[in-house]
C-alpha positions as CSV (number, residue, x, y, z in Angstrom):
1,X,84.7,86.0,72.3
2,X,83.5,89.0,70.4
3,X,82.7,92.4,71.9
4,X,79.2,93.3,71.0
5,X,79.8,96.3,68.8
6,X,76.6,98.4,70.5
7,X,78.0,98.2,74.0
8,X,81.3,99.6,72.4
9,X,79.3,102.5,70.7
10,X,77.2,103.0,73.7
11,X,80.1,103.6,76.3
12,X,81.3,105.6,73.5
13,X,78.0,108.0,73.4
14,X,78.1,108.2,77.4
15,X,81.6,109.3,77.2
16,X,80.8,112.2,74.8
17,X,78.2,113.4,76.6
18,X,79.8,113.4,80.0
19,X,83.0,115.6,78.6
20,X,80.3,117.9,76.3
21,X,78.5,118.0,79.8
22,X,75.3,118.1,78.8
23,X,72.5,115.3,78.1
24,X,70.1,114.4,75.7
25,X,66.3,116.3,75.4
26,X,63.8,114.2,77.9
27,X,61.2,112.3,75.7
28,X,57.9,113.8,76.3
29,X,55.4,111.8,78.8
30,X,52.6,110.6,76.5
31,X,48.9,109.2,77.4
32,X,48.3,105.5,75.8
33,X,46.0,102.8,76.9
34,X,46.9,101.9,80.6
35,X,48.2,105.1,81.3
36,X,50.6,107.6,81.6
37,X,54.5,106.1,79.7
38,X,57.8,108.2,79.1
39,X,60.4,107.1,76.8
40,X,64.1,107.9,76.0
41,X,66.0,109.6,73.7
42,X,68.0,107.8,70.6
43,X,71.2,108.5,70.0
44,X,70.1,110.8,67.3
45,X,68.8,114.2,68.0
46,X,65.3,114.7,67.9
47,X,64.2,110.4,67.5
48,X,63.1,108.9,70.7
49,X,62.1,105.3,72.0
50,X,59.6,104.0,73.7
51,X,60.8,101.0,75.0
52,X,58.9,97.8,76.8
53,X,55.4,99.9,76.1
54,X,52.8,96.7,77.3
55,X,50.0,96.2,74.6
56,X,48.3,93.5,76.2
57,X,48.3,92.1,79.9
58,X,50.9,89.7,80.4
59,X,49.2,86.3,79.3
60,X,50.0,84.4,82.2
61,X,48.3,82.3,85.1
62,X,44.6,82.1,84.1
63,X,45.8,83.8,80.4
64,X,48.3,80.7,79.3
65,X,46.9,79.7,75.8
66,X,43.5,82.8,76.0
67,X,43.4,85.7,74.0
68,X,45.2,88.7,74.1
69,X,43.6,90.7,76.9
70,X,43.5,94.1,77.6
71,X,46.1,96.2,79.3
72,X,46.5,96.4,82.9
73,X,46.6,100.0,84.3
74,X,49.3,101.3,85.9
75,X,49.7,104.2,88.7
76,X,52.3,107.4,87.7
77,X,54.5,108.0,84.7
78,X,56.3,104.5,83.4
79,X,59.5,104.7,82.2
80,X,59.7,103.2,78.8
81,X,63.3,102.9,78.8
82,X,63.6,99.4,79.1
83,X,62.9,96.7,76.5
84,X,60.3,94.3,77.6
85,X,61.1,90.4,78.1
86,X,61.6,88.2,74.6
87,X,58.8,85.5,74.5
88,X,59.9,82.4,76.0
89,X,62.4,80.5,73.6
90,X,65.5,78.1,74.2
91,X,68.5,79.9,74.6
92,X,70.8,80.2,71.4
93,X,74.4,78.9,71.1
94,X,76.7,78.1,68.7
95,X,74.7,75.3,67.4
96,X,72.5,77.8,66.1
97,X,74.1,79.3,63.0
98,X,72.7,83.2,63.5
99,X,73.9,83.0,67.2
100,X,76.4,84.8,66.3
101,X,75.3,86.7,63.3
102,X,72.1,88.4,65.5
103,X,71.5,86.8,69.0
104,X,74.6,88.3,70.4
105,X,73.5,88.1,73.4
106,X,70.0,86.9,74.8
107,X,67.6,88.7,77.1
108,X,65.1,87.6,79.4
109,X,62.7,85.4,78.3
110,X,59.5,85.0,79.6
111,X,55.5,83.7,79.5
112,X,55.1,87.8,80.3
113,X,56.5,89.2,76.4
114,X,53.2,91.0,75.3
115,X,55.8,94.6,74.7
116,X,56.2,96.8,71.7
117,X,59.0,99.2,71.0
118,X,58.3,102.8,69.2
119,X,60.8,104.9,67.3
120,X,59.6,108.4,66.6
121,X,60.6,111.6,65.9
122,X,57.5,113.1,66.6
123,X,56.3,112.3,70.1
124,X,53.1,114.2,71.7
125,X,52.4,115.8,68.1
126,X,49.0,114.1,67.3
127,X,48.9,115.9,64.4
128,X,52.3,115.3,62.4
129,X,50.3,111.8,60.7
130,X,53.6,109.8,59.6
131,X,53.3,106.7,58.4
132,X,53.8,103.9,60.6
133,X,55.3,100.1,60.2
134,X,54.6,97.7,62.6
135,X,57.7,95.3,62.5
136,X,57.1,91.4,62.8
137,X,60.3,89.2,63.6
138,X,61.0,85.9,62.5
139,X,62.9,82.7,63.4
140,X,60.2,80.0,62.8
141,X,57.8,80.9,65.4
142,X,60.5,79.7,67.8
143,X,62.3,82.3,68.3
144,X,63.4,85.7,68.0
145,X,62.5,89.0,69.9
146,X,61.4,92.2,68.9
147,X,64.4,94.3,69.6
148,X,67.4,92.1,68.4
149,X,70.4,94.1,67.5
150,X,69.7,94.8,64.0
151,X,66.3,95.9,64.4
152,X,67.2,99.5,65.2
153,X,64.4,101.9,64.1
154,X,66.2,105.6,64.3
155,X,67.2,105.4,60.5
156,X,63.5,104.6,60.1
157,X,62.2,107.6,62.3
158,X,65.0,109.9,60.8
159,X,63.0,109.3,57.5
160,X,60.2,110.5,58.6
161,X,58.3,106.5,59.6
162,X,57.3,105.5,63.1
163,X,58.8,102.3,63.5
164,X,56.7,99.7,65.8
165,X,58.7,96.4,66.9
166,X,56.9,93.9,68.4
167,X,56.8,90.5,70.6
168,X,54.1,87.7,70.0
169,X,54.3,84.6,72.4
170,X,56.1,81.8,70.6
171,X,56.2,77.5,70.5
172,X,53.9,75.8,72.5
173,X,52.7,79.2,74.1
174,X,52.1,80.7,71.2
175,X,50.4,77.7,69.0
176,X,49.1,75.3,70.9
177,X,46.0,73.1,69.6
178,X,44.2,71.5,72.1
179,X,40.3,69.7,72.5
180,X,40.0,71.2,76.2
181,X,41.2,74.9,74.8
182,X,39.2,74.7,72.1
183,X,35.7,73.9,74.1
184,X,36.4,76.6,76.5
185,X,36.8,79.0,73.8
186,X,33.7,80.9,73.0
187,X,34.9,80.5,68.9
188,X,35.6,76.7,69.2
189,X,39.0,76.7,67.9
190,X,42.5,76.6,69.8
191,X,46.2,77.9,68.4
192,X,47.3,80.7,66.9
193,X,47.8,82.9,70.1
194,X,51.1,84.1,68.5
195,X,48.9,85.8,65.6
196,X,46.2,87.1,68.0
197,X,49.2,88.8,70.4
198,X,50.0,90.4,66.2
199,X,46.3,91.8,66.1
200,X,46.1,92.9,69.3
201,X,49.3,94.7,68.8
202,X,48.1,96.3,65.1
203,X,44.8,96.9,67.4
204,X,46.9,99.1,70.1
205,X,48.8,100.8,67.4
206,X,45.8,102.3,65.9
207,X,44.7,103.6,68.9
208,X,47.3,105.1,70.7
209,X,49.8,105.9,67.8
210,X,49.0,109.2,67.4
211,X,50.3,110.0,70.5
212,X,53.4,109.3,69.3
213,X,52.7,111.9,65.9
214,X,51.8,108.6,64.0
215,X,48.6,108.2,61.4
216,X,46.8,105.2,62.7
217,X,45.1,105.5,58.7
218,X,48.8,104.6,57.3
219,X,50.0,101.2,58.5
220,X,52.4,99.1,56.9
221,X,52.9,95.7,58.4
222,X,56.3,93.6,57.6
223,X,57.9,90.8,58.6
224,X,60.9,88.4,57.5
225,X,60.8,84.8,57.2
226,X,58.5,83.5,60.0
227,X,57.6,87.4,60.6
228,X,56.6,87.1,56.5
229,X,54.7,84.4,56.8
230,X,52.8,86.2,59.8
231,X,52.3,88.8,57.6
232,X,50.8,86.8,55.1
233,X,48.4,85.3,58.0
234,X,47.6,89.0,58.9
235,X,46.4,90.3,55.3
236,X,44.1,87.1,54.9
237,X,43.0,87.1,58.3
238,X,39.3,88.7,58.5
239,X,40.1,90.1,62.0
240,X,42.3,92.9,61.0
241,X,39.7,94.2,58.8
242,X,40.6,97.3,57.2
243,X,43.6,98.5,59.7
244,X,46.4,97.2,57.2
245,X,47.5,100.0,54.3
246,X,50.7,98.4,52.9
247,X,52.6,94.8,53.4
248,X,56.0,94.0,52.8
249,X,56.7,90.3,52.7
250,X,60.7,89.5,53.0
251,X,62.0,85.9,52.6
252,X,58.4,84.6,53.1
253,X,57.9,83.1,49.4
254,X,55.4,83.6,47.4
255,X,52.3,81.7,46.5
256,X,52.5,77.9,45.4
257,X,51.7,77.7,41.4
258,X,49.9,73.8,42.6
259,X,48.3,74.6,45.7
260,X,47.2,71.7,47.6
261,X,44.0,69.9,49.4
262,X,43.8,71.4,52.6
263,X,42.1,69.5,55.1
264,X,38.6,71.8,56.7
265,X,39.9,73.2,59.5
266,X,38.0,71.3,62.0
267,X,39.3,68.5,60.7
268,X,43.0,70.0,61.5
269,X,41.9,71.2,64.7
270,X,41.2,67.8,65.8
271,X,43.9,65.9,64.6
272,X,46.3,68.2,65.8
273,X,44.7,68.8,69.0
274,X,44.1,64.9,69.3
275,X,47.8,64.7,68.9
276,X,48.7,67.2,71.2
277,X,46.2,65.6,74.0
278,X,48.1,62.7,73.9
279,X,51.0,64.3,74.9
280,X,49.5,65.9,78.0
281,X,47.9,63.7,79.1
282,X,51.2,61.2,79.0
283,X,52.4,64.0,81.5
284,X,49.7,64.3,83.9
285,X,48.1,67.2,82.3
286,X,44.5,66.3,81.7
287,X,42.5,69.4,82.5
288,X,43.3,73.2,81.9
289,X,44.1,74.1,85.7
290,X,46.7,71.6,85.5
291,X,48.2,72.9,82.2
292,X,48.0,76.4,83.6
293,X,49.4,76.0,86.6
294,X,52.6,73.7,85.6
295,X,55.5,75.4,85.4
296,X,56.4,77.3,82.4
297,X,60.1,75.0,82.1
298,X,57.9,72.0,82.5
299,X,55.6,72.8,79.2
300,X,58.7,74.5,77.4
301,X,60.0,70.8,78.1
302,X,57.3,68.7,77.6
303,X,57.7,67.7,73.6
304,X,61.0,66.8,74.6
305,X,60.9,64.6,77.6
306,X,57.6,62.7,75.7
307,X,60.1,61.8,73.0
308,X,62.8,60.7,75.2
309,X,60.5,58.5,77.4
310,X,58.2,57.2,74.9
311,X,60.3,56.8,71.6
312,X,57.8,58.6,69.1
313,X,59.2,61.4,67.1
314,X,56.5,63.0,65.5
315,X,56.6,66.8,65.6
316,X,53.8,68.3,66.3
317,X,52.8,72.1,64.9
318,X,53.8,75.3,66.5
319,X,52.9,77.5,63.6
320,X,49.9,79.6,62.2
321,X,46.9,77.1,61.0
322,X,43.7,77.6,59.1
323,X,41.2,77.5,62.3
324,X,38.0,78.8,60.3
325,X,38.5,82.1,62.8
326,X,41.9,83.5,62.7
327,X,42.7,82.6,59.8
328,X,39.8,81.7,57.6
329,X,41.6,80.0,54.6
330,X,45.2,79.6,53.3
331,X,47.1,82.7,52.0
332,X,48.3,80.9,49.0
333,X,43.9,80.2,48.2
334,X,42.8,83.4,49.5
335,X,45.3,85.4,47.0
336,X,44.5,83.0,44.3
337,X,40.7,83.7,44.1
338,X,41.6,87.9,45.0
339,X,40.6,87.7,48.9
340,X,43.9,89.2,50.6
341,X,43.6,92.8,51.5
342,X,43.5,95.0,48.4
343,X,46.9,97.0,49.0
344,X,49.9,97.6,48.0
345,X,52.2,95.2,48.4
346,X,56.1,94.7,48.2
347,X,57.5,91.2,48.2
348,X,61.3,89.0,47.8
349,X,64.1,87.5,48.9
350,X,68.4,87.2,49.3
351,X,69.9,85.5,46.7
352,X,71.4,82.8,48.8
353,X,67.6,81.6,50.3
354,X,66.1,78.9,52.0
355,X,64.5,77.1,49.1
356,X,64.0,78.2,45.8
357,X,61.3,81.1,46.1
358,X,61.4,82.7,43.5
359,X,58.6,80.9,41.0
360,X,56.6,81.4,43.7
361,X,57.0,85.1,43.9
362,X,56.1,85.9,40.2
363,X,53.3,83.8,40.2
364,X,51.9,86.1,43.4
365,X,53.0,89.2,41.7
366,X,51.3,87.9,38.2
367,X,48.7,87.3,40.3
368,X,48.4,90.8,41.7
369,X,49.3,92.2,38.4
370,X,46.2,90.9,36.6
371,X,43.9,91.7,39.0
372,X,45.5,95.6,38.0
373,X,47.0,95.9,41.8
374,X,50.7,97.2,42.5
375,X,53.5,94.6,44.0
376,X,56.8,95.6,43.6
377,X,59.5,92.4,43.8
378,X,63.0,92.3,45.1
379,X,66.1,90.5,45.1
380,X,69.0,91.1,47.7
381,X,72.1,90.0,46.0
382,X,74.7,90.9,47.8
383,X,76.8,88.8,49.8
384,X,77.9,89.9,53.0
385,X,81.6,90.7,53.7
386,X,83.6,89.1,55.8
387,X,87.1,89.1,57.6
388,X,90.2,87.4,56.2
389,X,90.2,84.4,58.5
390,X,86.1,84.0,56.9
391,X,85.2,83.6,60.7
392,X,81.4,83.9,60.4
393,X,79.5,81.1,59.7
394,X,77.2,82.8,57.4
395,X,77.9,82.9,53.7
396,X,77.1,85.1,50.7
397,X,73.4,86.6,50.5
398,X,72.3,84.2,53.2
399,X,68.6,83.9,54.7
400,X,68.0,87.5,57.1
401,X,71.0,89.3,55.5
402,X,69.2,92.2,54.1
403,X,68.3,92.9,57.5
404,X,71.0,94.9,58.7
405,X,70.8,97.2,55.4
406,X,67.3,97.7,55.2
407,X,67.0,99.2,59.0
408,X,70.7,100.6,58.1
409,X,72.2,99.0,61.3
410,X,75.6,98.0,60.2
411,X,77.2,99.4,63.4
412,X,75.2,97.2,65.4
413,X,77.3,94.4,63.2
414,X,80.9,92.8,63.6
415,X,81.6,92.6,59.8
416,X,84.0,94.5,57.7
417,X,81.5,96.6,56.6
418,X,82.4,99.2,53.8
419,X,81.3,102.9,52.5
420,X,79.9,100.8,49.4
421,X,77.8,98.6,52.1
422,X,76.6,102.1,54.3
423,X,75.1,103.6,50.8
424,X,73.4,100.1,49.8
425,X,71.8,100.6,53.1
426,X,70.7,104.0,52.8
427,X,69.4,103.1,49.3
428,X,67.7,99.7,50.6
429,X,66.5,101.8,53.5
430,X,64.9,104.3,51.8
431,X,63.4,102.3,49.1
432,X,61.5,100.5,52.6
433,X,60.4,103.8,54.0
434,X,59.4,105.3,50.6
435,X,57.1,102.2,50.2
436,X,55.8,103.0,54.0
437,X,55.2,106.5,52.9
438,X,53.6,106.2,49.8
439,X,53.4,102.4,48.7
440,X,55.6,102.7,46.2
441,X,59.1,102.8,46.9
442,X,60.6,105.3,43.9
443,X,64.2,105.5,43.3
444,X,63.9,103.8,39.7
445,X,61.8,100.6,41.1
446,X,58.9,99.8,39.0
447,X,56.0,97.9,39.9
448,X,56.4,93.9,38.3
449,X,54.1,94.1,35.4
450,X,53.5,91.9,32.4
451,X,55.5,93.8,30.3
452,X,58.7,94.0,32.8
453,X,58.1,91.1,34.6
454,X,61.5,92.5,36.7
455,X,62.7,92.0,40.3
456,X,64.7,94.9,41.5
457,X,68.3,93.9,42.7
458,X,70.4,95.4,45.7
459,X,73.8,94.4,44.7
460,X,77.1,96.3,44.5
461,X,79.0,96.5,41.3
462,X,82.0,94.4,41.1
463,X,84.4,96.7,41.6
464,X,82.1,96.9,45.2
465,X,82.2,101.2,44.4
466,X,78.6,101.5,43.3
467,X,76.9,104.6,43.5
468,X,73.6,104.6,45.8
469,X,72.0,106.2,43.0
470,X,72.4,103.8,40.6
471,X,71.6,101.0,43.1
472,X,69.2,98.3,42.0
473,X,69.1,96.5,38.7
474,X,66.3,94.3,37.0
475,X,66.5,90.4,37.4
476,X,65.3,89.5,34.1
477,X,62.6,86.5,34.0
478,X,64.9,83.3,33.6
């Protein structure tokens, strides 16, 4: 069984502090929507987190399958020093290949996961205006939380960023299509709660992010894989209107050269809530005060048992859809035809992907590029080191490995991690944070244009000595 490396560290920071005898600055109580929250320091001087800060009310009861709704007052000062619950997911295990590259150990998972975590170095000072990223997790809108291991923010804040990580209800909570939840709806559609929990998130940070020295007029969203493909949903989505600045789209892919037919999206909605009837009302579940009041194991279960019982295997959606109100139309047509937001955008993937996404990428950035707009394209090539017995089940430049370099948490890791690895980090980080600052991300990475149609690669020489400076090559068109 393997230690997790950030207990280790943080038994290590309590022991300095108790023989220094002295203890960290108290984060400053701040005012945000529902009252009065105070946070904790990081274990680098002057960047504090607010942990578990609730940006919605827990959607729960009478709120299974509604809308994100507002935040529920509290009495006093509450201690955000706590993460909030993950969104209610099956447990991992060693079935589950990144068990032990990321879910180390999972939390508490719950109906009751509407949190968001904020890194700053700048609490209380309205006016300091730093950018701000609002981080979307992936894992196939399944799983995942907000505040796994590698998604540490204090490099982030360090550089000057507010760093937003946040928790969007997942599976059947989160996407559910169904006839009865669409008629009580006052927009006629049902699914996509997941992406409304986003919005309502990217709502609460442009009102209350100042408080924590943030400019709610410099957002930049980004996600990886399922997190990417959320942020994809986000920028074509008409309800975020102008609140997104920047989007950077990691392991997501691109946009499909031969897009196809999609069926109108009342015609989706009713299969797929047709579909899903079927399978509630096998259970017993044929009105909504039934399906809200069953227990949450009983719907988390439900796909399952219908299968075993009944013999059919078809899998029904959990993902975003085109409902006509979320999400108006595809990402792939809406960035075709020009109607994603008109920012700046970064986009790429690991060398060792899922799929092949690379043709998909250039034609998105060929896309952007003729329309005259900035994307800048990325590939992370290097493959992750490992120990002599090659113990971890993850290979080379594997799906989600450029995560622990571009928040620059390799001590939250258990690999053999290197000097060589620590400045790819810092370069990869600060290429991220540039972009966040500025849309651009400097350090010798161009914008993909027709004339260098060039991905910029993270990779270490072979000799594995490479300067940080000189990180980053082109990947010629092939």
């Amino acid at each position: 069984m393997r230690i997790h490396p950030t207990f280790a560290a943080v038994c290590a920071a309590f022991a300095l502090a108790f023989l220094a005898g002295c203890s960290p600055a108290e984060a400053p109580v701040l005012n945000v929507e529902g009252g009065q929250i105070q946070g904790v320091a990081s274990s680098v001087k002057g960047v504090y987190i607010y942990k578990g800060v609730p940006f919605a009310a827990p959607p729960v009861g009478d709120l299974r399958w509604k809308e994100p709704q507002p935040v529920v007052p509290w009495e006093g000062v509450r201690q955000a020093d706590t993460f909030g619950p993950g969104a209610w997911q099956a447990p991992h295990d060693s079935s589950n290949p990144w068990t032990s590259e990321f879910y180390w150990e999972d939390p508490e998972f719950s109906e009751d996961c509407l949190y968001l975590n904020v890194w700053t170095p700048a609490p209380g000072k309205a006016g300091a205006k730093l950018p701000v990223a609002m981080w979307i997790h992936g894992g196939a809108y399944t799983g995942g939380w907000g505040y796994e291991p590698e998604f540490d923010g204090k490099v982030w804040a360090q550089k000057g960023v507010v760093l937003v990580t946040i928790n969007y209800r997942l599976g059947i909570f989160g996407f559910l299509n169904h006839p009865l939840l669409a008629e009580e709806s006052p927009h006629g559609v049902s699914g996509n709660y997941g992406i409304l929990d986003q919005i309502a998130a990217l709502k609460w940070i442009h009102e209350n992010i100042a408080a924590f020295g943030g400019d709610p007029e410099n957002i930049t969203i980004l996600g990886q894989s399922a997190g990417a493909g959320s942020v994809k949903t986000l920028v074509t989505s008409p309800l975020t209107g102008d609140l997104i600045k920047k989007a950077i789209i990691q392991s997501g892919g691109g946009v499909n050269p031969v897009p196809g037919r999609p069926l109108p999206p009342e015609t989706t909605q009713t299969l797929l809530g047709n579909a899903w009837k079927q399978v509630f009302d096998w259970a017993g579940y044929d009105t909504l005060e039934k399906m809200r009041a069953a227990s949450t194991e009983d719907i988390f279960g439900l796909t399952a048992r219908y299968t075993a019982e009944t013999g059919n295997r078809f899998r029904l959606s959990t993902s975003p859809m085109v409902d006509g109100y979320v999400y108006s139309e595809s990402f792939d047509a809406a960035a075709a035809e020009g109607r994603i937001k008109d920012i700046p955008y970064m986009i790429g993937y690991t060398k060792d992907d899922m799929g092949n996404p690379e043709a998909g990428i250039r034609y998105f950035c060929e896309l952007r590029n003729a329309a005259g707009k900035p994307v800048f394209a990325y590939q992370f090539a290097h493959e992750l080191p490992d120990d002599e017995a090659g113990s971890h089940d993850m290979k080379g430049a594997f799906h989600s490995s450029e995560l622990w370099y571009m928040f620059k948490s390799l001590d939250r890791g258990d690999r053999p991690f290197t000097k060589a690895d620590w400045a790819l980090a810092e370069h990869v980080v600060s290429c991220w944070t540039n972009f966040a600052k500025t849309g651009a991300p400097g350090l010798g990475w161009n914008a993909y244009s027709a004339d260098a149609p060039d991905f910029m690669v993270f990779d270490l020489s072979s000799d594995g000595t490479r300067d940080a400076s000189a990180m980053g090559t082109p990947l010629a068109r092939q």
